[in-house]
MIMARBA-693421 format. One record per atom (N, C-alpha, C, CB): x, y, z. Coordinates in steps of 0.05 Angstrom, whole numbers, plus 32768, in hexadecimal, padded with zeros to 4 digits. Glycine has a CB too. Layout:
// MIMARBA-693421
XYZ...
This chain:
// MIMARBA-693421
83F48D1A81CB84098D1481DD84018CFC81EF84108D2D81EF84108CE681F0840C8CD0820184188CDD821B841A8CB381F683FD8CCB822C84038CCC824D83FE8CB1825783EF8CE3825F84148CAA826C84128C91827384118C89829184248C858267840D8C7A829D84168C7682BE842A8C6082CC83FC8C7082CB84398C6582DA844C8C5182E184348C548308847C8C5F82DD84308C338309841A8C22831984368C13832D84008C05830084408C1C833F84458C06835684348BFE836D845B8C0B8362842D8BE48368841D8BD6837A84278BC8839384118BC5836C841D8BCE83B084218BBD83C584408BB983C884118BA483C084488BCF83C684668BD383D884638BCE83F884718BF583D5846E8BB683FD847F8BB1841D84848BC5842484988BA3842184878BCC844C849B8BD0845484918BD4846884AA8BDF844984A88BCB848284A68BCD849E84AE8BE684A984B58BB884AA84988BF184B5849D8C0B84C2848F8C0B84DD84938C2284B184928C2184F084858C2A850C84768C3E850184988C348526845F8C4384FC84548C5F84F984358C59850284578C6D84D8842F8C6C8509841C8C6C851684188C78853984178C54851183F88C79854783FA8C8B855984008C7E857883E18C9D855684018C66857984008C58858D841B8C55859783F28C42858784278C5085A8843E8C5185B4844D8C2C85AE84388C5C85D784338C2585AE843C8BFE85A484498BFE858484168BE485A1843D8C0E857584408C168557845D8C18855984308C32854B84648C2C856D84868C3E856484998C21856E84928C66857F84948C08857E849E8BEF858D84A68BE0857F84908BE2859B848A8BDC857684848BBE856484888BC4854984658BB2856584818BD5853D84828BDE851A846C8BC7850984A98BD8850A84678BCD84F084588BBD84EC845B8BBA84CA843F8BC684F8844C8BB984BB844D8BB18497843E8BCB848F843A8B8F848984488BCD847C84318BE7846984358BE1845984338C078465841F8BE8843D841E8BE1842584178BF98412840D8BCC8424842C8BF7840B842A8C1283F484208C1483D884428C1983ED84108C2483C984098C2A83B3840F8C4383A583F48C2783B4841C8C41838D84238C648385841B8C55836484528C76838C840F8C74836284018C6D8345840B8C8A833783D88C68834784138C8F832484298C9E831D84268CAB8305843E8C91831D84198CC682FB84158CD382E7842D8CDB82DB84058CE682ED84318CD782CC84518CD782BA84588CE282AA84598CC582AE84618CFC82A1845C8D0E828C84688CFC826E846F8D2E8294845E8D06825B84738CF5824A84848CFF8240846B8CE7823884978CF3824784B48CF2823584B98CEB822584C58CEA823884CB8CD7821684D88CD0820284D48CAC820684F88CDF820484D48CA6821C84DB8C87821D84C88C74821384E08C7E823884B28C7D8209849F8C6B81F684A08C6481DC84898C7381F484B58C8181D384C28C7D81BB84D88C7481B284C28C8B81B384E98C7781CB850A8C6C81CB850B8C5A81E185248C8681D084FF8C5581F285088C3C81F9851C8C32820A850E8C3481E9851D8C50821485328C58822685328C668247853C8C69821785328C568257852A8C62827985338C79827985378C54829585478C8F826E85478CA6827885308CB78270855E8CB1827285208CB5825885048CC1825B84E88CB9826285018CCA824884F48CA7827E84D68CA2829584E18CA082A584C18C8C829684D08C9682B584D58C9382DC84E08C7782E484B58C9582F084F78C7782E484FF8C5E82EE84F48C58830A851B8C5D82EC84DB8C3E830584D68C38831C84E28C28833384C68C33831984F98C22832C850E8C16834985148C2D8350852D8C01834585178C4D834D851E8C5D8358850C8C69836985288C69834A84F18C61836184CC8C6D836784CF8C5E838484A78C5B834A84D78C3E837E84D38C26839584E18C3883B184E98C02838C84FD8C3583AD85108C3C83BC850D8C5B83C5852A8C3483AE84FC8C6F83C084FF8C8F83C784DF8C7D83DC84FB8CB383A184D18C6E83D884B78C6E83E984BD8C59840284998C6383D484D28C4A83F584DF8C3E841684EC8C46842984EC8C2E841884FD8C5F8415850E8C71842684FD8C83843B851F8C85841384E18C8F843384CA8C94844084BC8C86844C84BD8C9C843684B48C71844F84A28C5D845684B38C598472849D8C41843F84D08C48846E84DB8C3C848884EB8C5E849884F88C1B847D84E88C6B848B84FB8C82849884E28C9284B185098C9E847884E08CAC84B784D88CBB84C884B78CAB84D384D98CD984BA84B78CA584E5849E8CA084F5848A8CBB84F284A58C9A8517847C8CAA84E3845D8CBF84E684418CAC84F284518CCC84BE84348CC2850A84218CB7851684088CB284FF841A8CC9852E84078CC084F383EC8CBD84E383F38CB484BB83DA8CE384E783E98C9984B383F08C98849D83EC8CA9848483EA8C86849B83D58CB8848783D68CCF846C83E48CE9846D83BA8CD9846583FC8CE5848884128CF8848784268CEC8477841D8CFF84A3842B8CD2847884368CC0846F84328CC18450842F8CAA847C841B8CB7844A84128CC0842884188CD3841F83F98CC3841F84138CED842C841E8D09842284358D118416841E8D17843384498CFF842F84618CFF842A846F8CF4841384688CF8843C84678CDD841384718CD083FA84608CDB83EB84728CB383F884518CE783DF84428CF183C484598D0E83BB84198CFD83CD84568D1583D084638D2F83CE84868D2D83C484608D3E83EC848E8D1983D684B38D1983C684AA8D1083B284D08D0383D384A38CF183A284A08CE88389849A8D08837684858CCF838A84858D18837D84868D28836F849C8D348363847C8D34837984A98D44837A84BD8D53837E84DA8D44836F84BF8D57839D84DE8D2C837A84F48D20837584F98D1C835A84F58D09838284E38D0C834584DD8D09832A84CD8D23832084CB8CEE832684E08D29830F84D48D3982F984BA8D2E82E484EC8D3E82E784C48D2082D984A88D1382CA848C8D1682D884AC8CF282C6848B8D0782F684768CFA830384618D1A830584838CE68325844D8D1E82F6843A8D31830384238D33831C842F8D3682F2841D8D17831A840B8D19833084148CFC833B83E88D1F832884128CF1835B841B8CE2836683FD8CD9837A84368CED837183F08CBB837483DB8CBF838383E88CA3839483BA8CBF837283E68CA583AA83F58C9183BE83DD8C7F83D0840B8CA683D683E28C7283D383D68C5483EE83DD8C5183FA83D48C3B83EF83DA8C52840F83EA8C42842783D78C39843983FF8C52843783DD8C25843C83CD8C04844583D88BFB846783DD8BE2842883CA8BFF847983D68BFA849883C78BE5849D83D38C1084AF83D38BC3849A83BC8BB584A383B98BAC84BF83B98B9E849483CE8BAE84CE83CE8BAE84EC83C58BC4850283E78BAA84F083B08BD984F483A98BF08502839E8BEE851D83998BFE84F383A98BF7853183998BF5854B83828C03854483A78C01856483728BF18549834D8BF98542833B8BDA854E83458BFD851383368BDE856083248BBB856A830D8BB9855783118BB9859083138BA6854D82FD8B98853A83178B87852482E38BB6852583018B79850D83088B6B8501830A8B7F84E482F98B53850583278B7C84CF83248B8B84BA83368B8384A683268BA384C083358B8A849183538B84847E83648B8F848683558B8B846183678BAB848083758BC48482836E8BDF8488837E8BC6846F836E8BEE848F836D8C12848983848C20847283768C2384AB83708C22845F83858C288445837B8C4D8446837A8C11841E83938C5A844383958C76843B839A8C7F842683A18C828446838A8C94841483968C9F83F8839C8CBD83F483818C9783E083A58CBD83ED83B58CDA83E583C08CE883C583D28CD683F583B58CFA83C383BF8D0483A683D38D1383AA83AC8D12839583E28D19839683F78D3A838F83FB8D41837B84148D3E839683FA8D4D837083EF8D6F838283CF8D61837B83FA8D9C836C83BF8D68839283A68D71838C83978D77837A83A48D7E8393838A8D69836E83718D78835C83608D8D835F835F8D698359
């Protein structure tokens, strides 16, 4: 049985999340990663998006999360989105997520604070 992964890399999006009261003001960029265990269907053989995960639908369910409900802490945030993608797509079995805060209030010099998250759990 073939198994395959649908990889979206470094998804945009402007949100407020986080614990600082400047965070919920100002808002800032996040950068998203969902890496996407995919049961297989039919569409390797036919050629056809109804048996996989259409990923403009993957994009748009993690922006609808990303810019929607303020969460202070980002691996509430990861959770979240691991968990609908689950839920939402049938195919998708396991959902391992990123999320990338490069404006984190933290004094010092850094790239980012990147968070990861699986679902379900190993």
């Amino acid at each position: 049985m073939t198994s395959y992964q649908i990889v979206l890399k470094n998804c945009a999006f402007f949100a407020r999340h986080g614990v600082h009261s400047e965070e919920a003001v100002l808002g800032q960029r996040f950068f998203v990663d969902a890496q996407l265990k995919v049961l297989p269907g039919n569409a390797l053989e036919t050629d056809n998006i109804d048996g996989t995960v259409d990923y403009g639908a993957v994009f748009a369910a993690i922006e609808e999360i990303v810019t929607g409900t303020r969460r202070y802490l980002i691996e509430a945030l990861a959770l979240e989105v691991a968990k609908d993608l689950v839920a939402r797509f049938d195919l998708i079995a396991e959902a391992k997520i990123t999320i990338r805060k490069p404006n984190a209030a933290v004094p010092g010099i850094f790239d980012h604070v990147e968070v990861k998250v699986v679902w379900p759990a190993s």
